[in-house]
C-alpha positions in Angstrom: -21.7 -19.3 13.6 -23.9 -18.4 16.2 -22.9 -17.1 19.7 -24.0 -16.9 22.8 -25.7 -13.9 24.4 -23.1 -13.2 27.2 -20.4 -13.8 24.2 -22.3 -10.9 22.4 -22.6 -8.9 25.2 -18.9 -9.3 26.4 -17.8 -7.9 22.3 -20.3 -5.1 22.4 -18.6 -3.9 26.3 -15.4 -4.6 24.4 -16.1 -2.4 21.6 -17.2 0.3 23.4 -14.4 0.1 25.5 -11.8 0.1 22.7 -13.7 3.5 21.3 -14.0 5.3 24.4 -10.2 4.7 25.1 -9.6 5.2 21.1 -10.5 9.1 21.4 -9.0 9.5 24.6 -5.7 7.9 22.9 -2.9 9.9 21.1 -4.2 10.1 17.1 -4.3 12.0 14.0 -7.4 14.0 14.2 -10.4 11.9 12.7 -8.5 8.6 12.9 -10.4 6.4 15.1 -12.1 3.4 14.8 -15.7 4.8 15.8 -16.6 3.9 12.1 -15.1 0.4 12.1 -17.0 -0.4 15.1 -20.2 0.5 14.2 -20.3 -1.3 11.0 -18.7 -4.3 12.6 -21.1 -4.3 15.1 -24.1 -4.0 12.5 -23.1 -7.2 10.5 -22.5 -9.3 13.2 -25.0 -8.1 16.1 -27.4 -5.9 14.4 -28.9 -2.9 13.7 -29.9 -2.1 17.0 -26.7 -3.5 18.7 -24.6 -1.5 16.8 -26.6 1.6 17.1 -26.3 1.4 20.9 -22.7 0.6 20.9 -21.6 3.2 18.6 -24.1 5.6 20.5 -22.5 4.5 24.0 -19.4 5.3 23.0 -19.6 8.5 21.9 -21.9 9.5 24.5 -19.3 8.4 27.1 -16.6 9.6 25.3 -18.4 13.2 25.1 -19.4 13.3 28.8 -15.4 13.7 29.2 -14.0 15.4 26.3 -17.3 18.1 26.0 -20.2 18.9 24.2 -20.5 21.6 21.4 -23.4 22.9 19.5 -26.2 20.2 19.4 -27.0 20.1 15.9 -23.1 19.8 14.8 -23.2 17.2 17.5 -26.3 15.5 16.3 -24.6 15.2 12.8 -21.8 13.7 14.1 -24.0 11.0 15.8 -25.8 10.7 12.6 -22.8 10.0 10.7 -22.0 7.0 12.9 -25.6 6.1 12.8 -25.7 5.9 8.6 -22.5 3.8 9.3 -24.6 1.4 11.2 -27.3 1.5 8.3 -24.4 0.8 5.8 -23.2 -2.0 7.5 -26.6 -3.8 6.5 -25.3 -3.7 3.4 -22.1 -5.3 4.2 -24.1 -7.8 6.2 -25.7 -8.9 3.0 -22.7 -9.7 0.9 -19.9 -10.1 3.7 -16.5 -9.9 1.9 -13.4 -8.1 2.2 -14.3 -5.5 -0.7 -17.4 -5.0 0.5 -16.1 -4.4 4.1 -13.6 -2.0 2.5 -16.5 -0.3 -0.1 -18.4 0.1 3.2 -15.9 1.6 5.3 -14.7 3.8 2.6 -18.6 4.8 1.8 -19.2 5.5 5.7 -16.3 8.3 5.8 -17.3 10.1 2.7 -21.1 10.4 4.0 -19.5 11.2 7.7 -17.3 13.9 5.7 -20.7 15.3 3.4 -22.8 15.6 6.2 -20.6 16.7 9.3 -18.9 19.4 7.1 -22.1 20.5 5.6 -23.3 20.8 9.6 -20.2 22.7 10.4 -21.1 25.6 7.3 -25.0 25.5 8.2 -24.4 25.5 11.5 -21.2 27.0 12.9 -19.8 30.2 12.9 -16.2 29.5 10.5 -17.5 29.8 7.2 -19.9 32.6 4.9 -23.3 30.7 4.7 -22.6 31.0 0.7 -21.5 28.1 -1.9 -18.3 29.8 -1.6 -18.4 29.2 2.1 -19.4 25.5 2.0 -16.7 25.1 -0.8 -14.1 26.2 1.8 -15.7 24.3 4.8 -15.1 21.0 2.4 -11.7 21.9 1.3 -10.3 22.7 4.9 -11.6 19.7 6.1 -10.0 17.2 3.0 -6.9 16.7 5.8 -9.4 15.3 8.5 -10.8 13.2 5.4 -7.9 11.9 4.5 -7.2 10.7 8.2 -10.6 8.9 8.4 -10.8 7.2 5.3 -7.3 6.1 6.1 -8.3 5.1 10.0 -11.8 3.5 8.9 -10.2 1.3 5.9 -7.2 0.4 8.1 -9.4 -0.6 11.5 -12.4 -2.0 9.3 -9.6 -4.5 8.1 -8.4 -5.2 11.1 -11.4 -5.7 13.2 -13.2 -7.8 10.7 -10.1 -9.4 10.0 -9.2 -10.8 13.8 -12.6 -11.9 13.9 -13.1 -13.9 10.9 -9.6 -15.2 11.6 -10.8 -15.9 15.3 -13.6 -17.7 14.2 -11.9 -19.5 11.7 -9.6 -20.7 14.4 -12.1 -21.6 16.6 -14.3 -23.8 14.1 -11.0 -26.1 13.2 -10.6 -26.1 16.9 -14.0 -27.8 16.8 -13.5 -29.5 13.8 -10.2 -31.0 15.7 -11.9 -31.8 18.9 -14.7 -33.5 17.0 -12.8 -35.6 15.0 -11.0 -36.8 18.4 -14.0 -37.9 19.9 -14.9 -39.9 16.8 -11.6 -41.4 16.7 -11.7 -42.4 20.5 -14.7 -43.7 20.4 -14.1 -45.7 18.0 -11.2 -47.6 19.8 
């Protein structure tokens, strides 16, 4: 179903409104639904839409809470970003299990690559196998929150909105079938 632009445009404010407030919000660490939106926003806007929004938000989001070293920061982004890419995918064969496979997917390449920024990068861990061992297992608690958060809100944005839609074609559907009916007597 195709909508209109100031439609799209009022979601895309919504989204990034709903992730800003999300990591200002109370939550286990990791559990937010920066993930979900950004694929969302890739299979029903597009590449470029959901780049922005998911770039927006944390950019706003950061301006408040802080920055920290640029290249752990640009990892972060970057996870969000391959998100965005992965939700071509999803795009493609739009189903539940793919939403879920996509969501899933995002958090372990978000959990490879920010963790493997953190050891490179950062001071916490011996710049060793060992050491990027341990930087991946003290992190498996902040991977279990985000798979956990990106599955749950994946489902339940995706969800809403196909319901939504749903809805609003039998709406149509109804209202169409009115017409006919009345002009007919």
């Amino acid at each position: 179903m195709k909508m209109s632009k100031k439609f799209s445009f009022l979601i895309i404010f919504l989204l990034i409104a709903a992730g800003v407030a999300s990591r200002f919000m109370p939550h286990a660490w990791n559990m937010t639904p920066i993930v979900a939106i950004s694929l969302f926003a890739s299979v029903y806007f597009g590449i470029r839409y959901s780049l922005f929004t998911v770039g927006a938000t944390m950019l706003i989001s950061d301006l408040f809470i802080g920055f920290y070293d640029l290249r752990i920061m640009l990892s972060v982004y970057a996870g969000f970003a391959v998100a965005s890419l992965i939700g071509l995918l999803v795009r493609k064969h739009k189903t539940a299990v793919s939403v879920l496979l996509g969501a899933a997917s995002s958090s372990a390449f978000f959990f490879v690559l920010t963790n493997w920024a953190v050891w490179q990068f950062g001071t916490m861990y011996e710049r060793s196998a060992a050491g990027l061992l341990e930087s991946f297992a003290m992190a498996l608690p902040f991977f279990k929150n985000m798979l956990i958060g990106d599955v749950v809100y994946s489902a339940i944005l995706f969800g809403a909105y196909e319901l939504a839609l749903a809805f609003s074609q039998k709406l149509k559907l109804r209202a169409s079938s009115e017409k006919i009916y009345l002009e007919k007597v």
